[in-house]
C-alpha positions as a printed NumPy array, in Angstrom:
array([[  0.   ,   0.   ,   0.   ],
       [  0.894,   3.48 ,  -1.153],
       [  1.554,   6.004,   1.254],
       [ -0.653,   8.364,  -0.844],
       [ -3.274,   5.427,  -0.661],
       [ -2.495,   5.206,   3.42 ],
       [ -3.449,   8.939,   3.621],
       [ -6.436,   8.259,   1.525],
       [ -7.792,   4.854,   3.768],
       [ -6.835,   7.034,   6.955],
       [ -8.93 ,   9.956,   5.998],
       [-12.077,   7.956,   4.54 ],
       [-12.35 ,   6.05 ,   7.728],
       [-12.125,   9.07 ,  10.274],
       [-14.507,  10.968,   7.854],
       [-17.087,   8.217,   8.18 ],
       [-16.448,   7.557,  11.663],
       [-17.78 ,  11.328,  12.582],
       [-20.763,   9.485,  11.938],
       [-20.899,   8.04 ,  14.632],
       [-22.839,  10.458,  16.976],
       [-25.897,  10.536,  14.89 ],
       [-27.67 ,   8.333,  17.118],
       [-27.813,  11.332,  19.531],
       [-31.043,  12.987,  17.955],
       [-32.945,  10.395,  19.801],
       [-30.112,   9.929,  22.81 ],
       [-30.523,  13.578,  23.797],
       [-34.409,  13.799,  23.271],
       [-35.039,  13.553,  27.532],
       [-32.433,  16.088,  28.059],
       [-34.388,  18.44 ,  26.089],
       [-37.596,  17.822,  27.895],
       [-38.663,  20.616,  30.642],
       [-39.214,  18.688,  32.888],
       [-36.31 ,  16.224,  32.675],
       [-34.423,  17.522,  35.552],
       [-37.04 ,  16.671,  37.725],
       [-38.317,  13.107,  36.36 ],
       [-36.861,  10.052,  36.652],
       [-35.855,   9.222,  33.122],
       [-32.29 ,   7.501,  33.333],
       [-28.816,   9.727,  32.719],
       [-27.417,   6.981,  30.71 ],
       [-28.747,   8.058,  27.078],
       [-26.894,  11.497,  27.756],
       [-23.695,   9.968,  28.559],
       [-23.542,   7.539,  26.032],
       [-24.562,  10.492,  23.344],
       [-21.908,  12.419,  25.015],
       [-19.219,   9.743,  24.683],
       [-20.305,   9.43 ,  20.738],
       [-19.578,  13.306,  20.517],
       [-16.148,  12.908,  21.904],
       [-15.405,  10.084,  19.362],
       [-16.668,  12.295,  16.025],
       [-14.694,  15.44 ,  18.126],
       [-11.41 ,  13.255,  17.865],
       [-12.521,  11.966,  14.579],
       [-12.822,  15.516,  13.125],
       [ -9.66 ,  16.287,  14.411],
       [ -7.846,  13.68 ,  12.985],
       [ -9.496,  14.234,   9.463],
       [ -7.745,  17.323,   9.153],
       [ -4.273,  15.905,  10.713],
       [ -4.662,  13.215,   7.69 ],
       [ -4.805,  15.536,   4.734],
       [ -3.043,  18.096,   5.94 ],
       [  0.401,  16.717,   4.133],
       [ -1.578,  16.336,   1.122],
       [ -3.448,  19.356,   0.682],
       [ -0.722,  21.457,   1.872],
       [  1.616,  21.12 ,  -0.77 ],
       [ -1.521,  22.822,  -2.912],
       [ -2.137,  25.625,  -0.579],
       [ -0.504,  25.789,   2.911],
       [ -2.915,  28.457,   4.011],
       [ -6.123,  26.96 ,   3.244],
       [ -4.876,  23.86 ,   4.509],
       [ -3.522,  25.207,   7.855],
       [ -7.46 ,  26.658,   8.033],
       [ -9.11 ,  23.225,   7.675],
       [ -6.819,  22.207,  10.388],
       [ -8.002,  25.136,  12.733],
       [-11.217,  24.638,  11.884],
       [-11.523,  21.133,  12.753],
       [-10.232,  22.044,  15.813],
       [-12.853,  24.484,  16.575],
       [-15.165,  22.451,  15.453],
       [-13.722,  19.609,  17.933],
       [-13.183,  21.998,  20.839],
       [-16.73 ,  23.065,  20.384],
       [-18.102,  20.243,  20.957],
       [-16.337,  19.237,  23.957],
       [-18.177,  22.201,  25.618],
       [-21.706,  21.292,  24.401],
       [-21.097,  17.714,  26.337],
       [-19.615,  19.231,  29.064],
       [-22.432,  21.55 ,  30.011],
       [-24.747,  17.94 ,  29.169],
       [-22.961,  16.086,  31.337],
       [-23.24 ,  19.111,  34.02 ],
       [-26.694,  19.179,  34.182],
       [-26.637,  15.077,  35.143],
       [-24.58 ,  16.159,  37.992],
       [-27.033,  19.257,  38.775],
       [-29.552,  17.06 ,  39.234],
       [-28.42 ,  15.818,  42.717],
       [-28.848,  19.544,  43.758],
       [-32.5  ,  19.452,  43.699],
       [-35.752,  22.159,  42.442],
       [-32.922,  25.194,  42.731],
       [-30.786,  24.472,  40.14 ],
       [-33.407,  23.731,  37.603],
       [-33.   ,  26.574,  35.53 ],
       [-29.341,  26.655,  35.582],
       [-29.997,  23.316,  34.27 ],
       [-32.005,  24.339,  31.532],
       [-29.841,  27.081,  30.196],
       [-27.187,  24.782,  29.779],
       [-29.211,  22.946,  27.698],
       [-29.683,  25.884,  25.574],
       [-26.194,  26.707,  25.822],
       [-25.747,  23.074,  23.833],
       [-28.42 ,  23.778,  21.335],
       [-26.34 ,  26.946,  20.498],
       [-23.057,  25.328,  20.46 ],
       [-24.307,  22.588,  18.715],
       [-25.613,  25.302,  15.743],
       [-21.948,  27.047,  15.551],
       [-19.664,  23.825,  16.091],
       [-22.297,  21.129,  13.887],
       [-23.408,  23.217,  11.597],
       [-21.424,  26.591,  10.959],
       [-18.197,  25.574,  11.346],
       [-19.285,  22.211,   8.931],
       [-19.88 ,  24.654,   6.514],
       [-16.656,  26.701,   6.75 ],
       [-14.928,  23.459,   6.521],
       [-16.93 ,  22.457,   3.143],
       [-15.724,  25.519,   1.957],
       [-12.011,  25.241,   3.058],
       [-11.602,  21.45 ,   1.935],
       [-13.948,  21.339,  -0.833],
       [-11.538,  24.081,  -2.782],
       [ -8.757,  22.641,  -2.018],
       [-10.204,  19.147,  -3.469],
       [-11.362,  20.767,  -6.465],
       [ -8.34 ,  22.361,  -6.918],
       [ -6.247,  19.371,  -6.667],
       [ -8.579,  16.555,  -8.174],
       [ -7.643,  14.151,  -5.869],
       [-11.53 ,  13.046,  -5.709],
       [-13.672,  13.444,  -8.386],
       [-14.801,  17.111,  -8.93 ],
       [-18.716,  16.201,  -8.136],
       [-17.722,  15.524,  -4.593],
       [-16.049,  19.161,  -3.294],
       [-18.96 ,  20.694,  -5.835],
       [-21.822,  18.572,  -3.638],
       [-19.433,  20.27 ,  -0.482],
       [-19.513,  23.681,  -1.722],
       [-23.164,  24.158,  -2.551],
       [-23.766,  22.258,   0.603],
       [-22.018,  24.879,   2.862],
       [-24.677,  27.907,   1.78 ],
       [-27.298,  25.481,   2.345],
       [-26.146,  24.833,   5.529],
       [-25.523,  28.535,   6.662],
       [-28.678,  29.754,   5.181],
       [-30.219,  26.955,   7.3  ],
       [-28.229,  28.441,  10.78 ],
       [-29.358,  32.174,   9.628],
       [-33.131,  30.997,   9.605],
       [-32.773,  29.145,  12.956],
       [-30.781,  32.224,  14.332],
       [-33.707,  34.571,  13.163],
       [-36.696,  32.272,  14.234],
       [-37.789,  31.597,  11.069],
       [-37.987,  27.948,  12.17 ],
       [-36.618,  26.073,  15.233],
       [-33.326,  24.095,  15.63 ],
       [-35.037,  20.648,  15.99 ],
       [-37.722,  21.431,  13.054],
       [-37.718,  19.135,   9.416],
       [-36.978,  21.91 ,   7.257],
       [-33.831,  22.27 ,   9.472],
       [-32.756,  19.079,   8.823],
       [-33.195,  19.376,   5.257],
       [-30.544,  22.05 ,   5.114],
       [-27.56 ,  19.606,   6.505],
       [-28.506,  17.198,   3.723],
       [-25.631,  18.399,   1.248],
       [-23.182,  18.588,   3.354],
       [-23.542,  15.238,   5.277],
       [-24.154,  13.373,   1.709],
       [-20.731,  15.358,   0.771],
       [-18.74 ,  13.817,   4.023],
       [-20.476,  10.599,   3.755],
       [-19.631,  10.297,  -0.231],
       [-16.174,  11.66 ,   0.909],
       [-15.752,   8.736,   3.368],
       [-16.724,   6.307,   1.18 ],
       [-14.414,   7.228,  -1.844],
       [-11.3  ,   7.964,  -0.068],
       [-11.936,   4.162,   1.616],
       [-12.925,   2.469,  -1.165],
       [-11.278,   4.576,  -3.745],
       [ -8.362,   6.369,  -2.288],
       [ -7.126,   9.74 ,  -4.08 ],
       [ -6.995,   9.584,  -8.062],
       [ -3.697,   8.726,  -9.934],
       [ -3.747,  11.765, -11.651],
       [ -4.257,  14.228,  -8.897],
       [ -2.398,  17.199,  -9.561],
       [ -0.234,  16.998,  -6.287],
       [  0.507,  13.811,  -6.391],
       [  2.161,  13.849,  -9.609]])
């Protein structure tokens, strides 16, 4: 195996394995409820959600880490910003299950700390729109270039990527204004481009790896 082909197999697995925390739309429904602090619905759903998000954070992370080399003998700059920005992204997200995993422990405090409880709940929901969704879409931008640049994928891939990030920030700008609420459909519907991009991204680089006539890998 290649090292160019190592790179590729590296970055297709991490990119699917960010994946991973999708099963916390239903893990975090409780959480959400008003009166979850006081019921006696179980904490375990929220931690195991919250251990999911730690595994994409890393997995982000590490998406970056395995292109950089790559991509930054196209552009060092652009590269150095997908880097930062899966950081962000990462770091983000380590606060929105932090103040999750807070309110399991605020619990034990009783009636008082209820609404502390549920503005860190909030606090996640707006997190969770500038680390899952805003900074997604910076990093469509920032990668999907760079791949369309290069052609180490084919160019339908960053394209999907690219349209996908305005989708996705005219989606946050809607939510942000209250033209419809985080959790709603429609809201959904504007993530769709950019997760089939990373998904179709994670499945070419794995199956696929980067193509022979790239123009950095020449």
């Amino acid at each position: 195996m290649t090292a160019s082909r190592k790179t590729s197999l590296t970055a297709g697995i991490l990119y699917l394995l960010t994946f991973i925390s999708i099963p916390t739309l239903s893990l975090y429904h409780e959480i959400h409820q008003p009166n979850f602090f006081l019921s006696s619905a179980s904490s375990s759903d929220v931690v195991l959600g919250g251990i999911l998000e730690l595994v994409m954070a890393l997995a982000c992370i590490g998406t970056a880490l395995a292109f950089y080399p790559v991509l930054k003998k196209q552009n060092e700059s652009l590269a150095l910003g997908f880097v930062a920005a899966r950081i962000l992204e990462a770091t983000l997200i380590f606060v929105g299950v932090a103040s999750l995993l807070t309110v399991l422990n605020l619990r034990s405090l009783g009636a008082e700390a209820q609404v502390v409880s549920r503005g860190l709940v909030m606090l996640y929901d707006r997190v969770f729109l500038i680390s899952q969704s805003f900074i997604p879409a910076v990093n469509g931008l920032l990668l999907g270039t760079l791949l369309y640049q290069t052609r180490l994928v084919p160019r339908i891939l960053p394209i999907i990527g690219i349209i996908g990030a305005f989708t996705l920030v005219a989606g946050d700008v809607a939510v942000l204004y209250g033209v419809f609420d985080q959790r709603a459909p429609i809201a959904g519907l504007s993530a769709v481009p950019i997760a089939l991009w990373e998904f179709s991204l994670g499945i070419y680089l794995t199956f696929k790896g980067f193509k022979e006539n790239a123009v950095i890998l020449g």
